[in-house]
C-alpha positions as CSV (number, residue, x, y, z in Angstrom):
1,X,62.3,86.5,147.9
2,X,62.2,83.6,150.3
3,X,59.0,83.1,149.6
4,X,59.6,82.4,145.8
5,X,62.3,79.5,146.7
6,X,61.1,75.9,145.6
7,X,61.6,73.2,148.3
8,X,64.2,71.8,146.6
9,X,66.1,74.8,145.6
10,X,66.2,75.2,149.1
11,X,67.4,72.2,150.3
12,X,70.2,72.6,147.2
13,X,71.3,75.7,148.9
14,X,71.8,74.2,152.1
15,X,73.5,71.7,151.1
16,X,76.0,74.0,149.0
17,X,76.8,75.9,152.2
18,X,77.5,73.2,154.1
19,X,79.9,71.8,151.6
20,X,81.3,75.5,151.4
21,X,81.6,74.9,155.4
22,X,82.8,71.7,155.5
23,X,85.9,73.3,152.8
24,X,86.3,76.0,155.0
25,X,86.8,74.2,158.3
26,X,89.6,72.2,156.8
27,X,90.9,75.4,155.6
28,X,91.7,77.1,158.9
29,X,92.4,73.6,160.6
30,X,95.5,73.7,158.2
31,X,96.4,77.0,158.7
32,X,95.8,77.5,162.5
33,X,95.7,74.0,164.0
34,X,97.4,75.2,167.0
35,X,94.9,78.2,168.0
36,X,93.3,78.4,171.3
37,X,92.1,80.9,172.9
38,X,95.0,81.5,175.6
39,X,97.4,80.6,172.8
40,X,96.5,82.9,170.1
41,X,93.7,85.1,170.9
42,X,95.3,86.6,174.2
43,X,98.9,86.7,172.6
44,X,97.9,88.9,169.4
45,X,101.1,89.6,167.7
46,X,102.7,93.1,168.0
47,X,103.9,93.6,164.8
48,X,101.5,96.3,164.1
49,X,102.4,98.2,167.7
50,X,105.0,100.0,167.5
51,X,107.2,100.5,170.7
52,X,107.4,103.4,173.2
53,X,108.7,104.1,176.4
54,X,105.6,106.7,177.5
55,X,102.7,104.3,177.6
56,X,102.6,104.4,181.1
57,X,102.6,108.0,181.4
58,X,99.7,108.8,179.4
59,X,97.1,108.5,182.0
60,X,95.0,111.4,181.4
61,X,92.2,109.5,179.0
62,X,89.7,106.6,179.4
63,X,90.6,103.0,179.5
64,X,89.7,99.7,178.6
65,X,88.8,97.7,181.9
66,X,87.6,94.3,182.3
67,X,84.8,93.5,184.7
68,X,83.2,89.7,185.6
69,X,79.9,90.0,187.3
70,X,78.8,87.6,190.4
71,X,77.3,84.1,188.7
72,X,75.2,81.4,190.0
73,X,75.4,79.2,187.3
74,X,78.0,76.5,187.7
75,X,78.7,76.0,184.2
76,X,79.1,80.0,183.6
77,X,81.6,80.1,186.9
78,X,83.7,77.5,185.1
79,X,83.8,79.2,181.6
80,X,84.8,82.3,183.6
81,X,87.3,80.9,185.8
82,X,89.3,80.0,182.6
83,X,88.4,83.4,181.2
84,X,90.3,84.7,184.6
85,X,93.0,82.3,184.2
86,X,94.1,82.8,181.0
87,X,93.8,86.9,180.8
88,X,92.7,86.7,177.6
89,X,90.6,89.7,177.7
90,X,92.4,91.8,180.4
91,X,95.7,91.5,177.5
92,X,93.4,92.5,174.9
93,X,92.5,95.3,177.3
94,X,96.3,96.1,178.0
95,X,97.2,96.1,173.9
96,X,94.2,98.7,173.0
97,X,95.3,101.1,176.2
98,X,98.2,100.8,174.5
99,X,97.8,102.2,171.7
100,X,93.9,103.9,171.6
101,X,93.3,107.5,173.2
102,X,89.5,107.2,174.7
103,X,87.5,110.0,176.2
104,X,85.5,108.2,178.9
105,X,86.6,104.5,180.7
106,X,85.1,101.6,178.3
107,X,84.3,98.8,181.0
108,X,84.2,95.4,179.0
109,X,81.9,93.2,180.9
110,X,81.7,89.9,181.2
111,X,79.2,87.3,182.2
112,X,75.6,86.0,182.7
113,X,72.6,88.4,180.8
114,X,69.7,86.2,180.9
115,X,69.3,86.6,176.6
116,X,71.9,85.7,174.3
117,X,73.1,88.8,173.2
118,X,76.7,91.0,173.0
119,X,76.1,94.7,172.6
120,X,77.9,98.2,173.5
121,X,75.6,100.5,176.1
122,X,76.6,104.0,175.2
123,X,74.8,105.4,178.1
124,X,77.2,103.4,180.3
125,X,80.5,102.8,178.1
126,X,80.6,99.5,178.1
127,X,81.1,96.5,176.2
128,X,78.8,93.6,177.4
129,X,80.1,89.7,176.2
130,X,76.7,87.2,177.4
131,X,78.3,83.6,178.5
132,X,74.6,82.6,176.9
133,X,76.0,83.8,173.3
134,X,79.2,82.0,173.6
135,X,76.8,79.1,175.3
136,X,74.9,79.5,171.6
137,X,78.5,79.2,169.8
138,X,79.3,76.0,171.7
139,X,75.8,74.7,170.9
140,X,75.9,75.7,167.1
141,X,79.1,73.9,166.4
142,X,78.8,71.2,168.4
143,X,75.5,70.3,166.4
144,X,77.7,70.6,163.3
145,X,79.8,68.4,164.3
146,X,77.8,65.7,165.6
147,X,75.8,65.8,162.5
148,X,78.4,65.3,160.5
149,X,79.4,61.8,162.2
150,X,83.1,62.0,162.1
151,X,85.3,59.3,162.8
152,X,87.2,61.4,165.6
153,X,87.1,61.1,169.2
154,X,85.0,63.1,171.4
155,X,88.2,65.3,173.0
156,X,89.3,66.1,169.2
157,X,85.9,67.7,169.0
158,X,85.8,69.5,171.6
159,X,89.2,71.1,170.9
160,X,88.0,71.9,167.4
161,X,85.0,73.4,169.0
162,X,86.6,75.0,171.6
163,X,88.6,76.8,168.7
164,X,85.8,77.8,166.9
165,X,84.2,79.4,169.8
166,X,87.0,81.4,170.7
167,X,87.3,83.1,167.5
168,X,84.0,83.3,167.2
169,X,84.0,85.1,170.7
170,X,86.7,87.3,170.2
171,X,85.0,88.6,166.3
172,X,82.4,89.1,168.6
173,X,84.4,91.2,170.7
174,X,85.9,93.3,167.8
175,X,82.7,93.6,166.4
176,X,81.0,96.0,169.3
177,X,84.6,97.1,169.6
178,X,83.7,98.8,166.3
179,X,80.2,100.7,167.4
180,X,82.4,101.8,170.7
181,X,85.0,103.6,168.4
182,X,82.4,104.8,166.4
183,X,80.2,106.1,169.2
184,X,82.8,107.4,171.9
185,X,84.9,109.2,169.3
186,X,82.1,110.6,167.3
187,X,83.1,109.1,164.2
188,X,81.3,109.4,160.7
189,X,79.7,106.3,159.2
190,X,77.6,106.2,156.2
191,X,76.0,102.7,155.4
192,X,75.0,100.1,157.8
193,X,76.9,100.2,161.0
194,X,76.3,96.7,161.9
195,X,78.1,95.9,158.1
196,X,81.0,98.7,158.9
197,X,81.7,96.7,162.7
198,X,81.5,93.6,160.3
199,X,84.1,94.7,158.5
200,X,86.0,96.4,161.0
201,X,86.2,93.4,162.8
202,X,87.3,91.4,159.9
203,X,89.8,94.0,159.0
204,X,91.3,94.5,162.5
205,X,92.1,90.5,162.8
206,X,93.4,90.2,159.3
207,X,95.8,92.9,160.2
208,X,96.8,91.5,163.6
209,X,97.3,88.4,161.8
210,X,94.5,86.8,163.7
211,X,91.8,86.2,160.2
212,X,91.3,82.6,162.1
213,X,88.9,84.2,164.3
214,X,86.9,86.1,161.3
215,X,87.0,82.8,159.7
216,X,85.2,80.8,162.2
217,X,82.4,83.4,162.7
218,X,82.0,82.8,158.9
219,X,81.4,79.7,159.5
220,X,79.2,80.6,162.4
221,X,77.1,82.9,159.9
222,X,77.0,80.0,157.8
223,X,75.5,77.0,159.6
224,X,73.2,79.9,161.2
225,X,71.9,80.8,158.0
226,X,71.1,77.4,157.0
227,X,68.0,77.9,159.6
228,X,67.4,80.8,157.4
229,X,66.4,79.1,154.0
230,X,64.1,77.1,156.0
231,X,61.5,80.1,157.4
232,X,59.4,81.4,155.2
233,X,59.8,85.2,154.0
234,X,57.1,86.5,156.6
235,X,59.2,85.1,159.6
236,X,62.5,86.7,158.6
237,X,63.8,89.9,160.0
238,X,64.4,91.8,156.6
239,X,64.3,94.9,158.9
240,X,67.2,93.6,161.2
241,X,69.7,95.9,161.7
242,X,72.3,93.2,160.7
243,X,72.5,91.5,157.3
244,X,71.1,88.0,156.9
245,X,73.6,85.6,158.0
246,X,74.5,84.1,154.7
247,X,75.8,87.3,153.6
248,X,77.7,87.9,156.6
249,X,79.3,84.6,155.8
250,X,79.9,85.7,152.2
251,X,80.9,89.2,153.0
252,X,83.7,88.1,155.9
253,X,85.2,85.4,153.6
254,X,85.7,88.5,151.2
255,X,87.5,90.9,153.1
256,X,90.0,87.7,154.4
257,X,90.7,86.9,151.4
258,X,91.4,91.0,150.1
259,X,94.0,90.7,152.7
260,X,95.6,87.7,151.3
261,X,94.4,86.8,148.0
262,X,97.3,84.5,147.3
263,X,96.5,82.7,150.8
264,X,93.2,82.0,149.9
265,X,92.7,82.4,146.3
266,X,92.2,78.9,145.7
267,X,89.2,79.0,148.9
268,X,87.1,81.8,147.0
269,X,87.1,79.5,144.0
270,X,85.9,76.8,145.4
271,X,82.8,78.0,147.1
272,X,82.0,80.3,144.3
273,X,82.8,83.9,144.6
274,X,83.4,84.5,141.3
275,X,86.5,86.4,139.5
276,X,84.5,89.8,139.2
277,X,83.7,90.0,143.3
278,X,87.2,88.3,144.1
279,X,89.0,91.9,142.4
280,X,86.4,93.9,144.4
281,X,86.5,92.4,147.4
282,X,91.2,92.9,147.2
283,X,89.4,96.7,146.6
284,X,87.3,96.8,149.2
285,X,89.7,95.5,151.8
286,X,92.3,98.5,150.5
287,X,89.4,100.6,150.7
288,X,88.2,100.3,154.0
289,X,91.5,99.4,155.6
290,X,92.9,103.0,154.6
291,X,89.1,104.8,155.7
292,X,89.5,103.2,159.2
293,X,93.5,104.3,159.5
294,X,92.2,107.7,158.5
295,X,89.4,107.8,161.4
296,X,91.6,106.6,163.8
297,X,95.0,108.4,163.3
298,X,93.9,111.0,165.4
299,X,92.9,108.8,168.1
300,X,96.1,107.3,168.7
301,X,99.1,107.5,170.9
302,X,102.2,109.0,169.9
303,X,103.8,106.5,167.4
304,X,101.6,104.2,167.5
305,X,99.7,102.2,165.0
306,X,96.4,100.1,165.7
307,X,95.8,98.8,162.0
């Protein structure tokens, strides 16, 4: 219990998790200093597609369609002019048509909400990405940053913040991806859905070779839950749908490195998943990897493969 925590026990947990953050950032600098969003996230590699020469005559189902709603905000008409530019959604769009047989038209929507928020509306089959949550990812890592004082000039942060927030968006993305599977193709899900689209996400990018993205929502999770430690018990949502944002953190970090234990065996260790929860978390990621193949093989287009 929260409540039970002594001041300084608090403030010791804090501080581990922002050294566990502080690890992981250089971690995925090394390994993906190149990302961006029009770089990486819009260019997802193929490997996993397999080719055919019919996609375009399988037009009979729904599809994945981006839509941008009408703005006043300056700051939101920039953020979605690059959005425009850069087609990062409208290829992501193009890959899942691709390969994914839908019943209905999924429109993924784009823009100003009023609330920071990202959520799938069944009752309109759509996929809704607020500018004021990505606005909240920008705000969250800048404030890391800054706090931290680096010796690095302002454009290097920005590009390292600009990196974070577009795999931050784009687990995002992949996240409500998962309750639109789950909901337009009826399938069965025992435990938490918000922890199956968690790990859906998670396993989707690991397999597209894009685990940068699940990364820096870890980290998201992580200086999120710092906030955490400091309200008392009463004033946290222990009925929340989702899991508390530390274990989000823990839980994503888990399922990267099932995928690729040698990759980031040496990570685990150092901010303390011990040697019991490393083999079940290469377990879990075999696990859930073959349960979502299994739901989804008879949702996809002849020879294809989404995971």
């Amino acid at each position: 219990m929260f409540s039970l925590f002594k001041p300084l026990q608090s403030i010791d947990l804090r501080l581990k998790v922002l050294t566990l953050i502080s690890i992981l950032t250089i971690v995925i600098t090394l390994l993906f200093i190149n990302a961006s969003f029009n770089q990486d996230y819009s260019k997802i590699s193929s490997n996993n597609i397999a080719k055919t020469t019919n996609i375009n005559q399988v037009d009979s189902r729904g599809k994945f369609k981006v839509v941008y709603t009408a703005l006043q905000r300056k700051h939101s008409i920039d953020r979605q002019q690059r959005l425009q530019k850069y087609q990062s959604f409208e290829k992501l769009a193009k890959k899942l048509n691709a390969v994914l047989i839908i019943p209905n038209d999924v429109k993924i929507i784009l823009g100003d909400c009023g609330a920071v928020n990202a959520y799938y509306k069944p009752s309109e089959h759509s996929i809704t990405i607020c500018y004021e949550l990505i606005d909240r990812f920008t705000d969250v890592f800048m404030n890391h940053y800054q706090s931290k004082r680096l010796n690095i000039n302002l454009s290097e942060v920005v590009n390292k913040v600009n990196r974070r927030v577009a795999g931050t968006t784009i687990f995002t993305f992949f996240h409500e991806l998962g309750h639109t599977l789950i909901d337009e193709l009826d399938l069965p899900v025992t435990g938490k859905e918000e922890d199956t689209v968690d790990e859906f996400s998670t396993i989707f990018l690991s397999e597209w070779g894009q685990e940068y993205a699940a990364l820096a929502s870890a980290i998201q999770f992580g200086l999120s839950g710092n906030r955490e430690i400091e309200i008392v018990s009463k004033d946290l949502s222990f009925w929340d749908e989702h899991s508390l944002n530390y274990q989000r953190f823990y839980n994503i970090i888990c399922l990267v490195y099932g995928k690729n234990p040698q990759v980031y065996d040496v990570l685990v260790k150092k901010i303390g998943i011990p040697a019991q929860r490393q083999t079940t978390c290469r377990i879990d990621y075999n696990r859930k990897l073959k349960a979502w193949r299994t739901l989804l093989s008879p949702h996809l287009r002849a020879g294809m493969n989404l995971l």
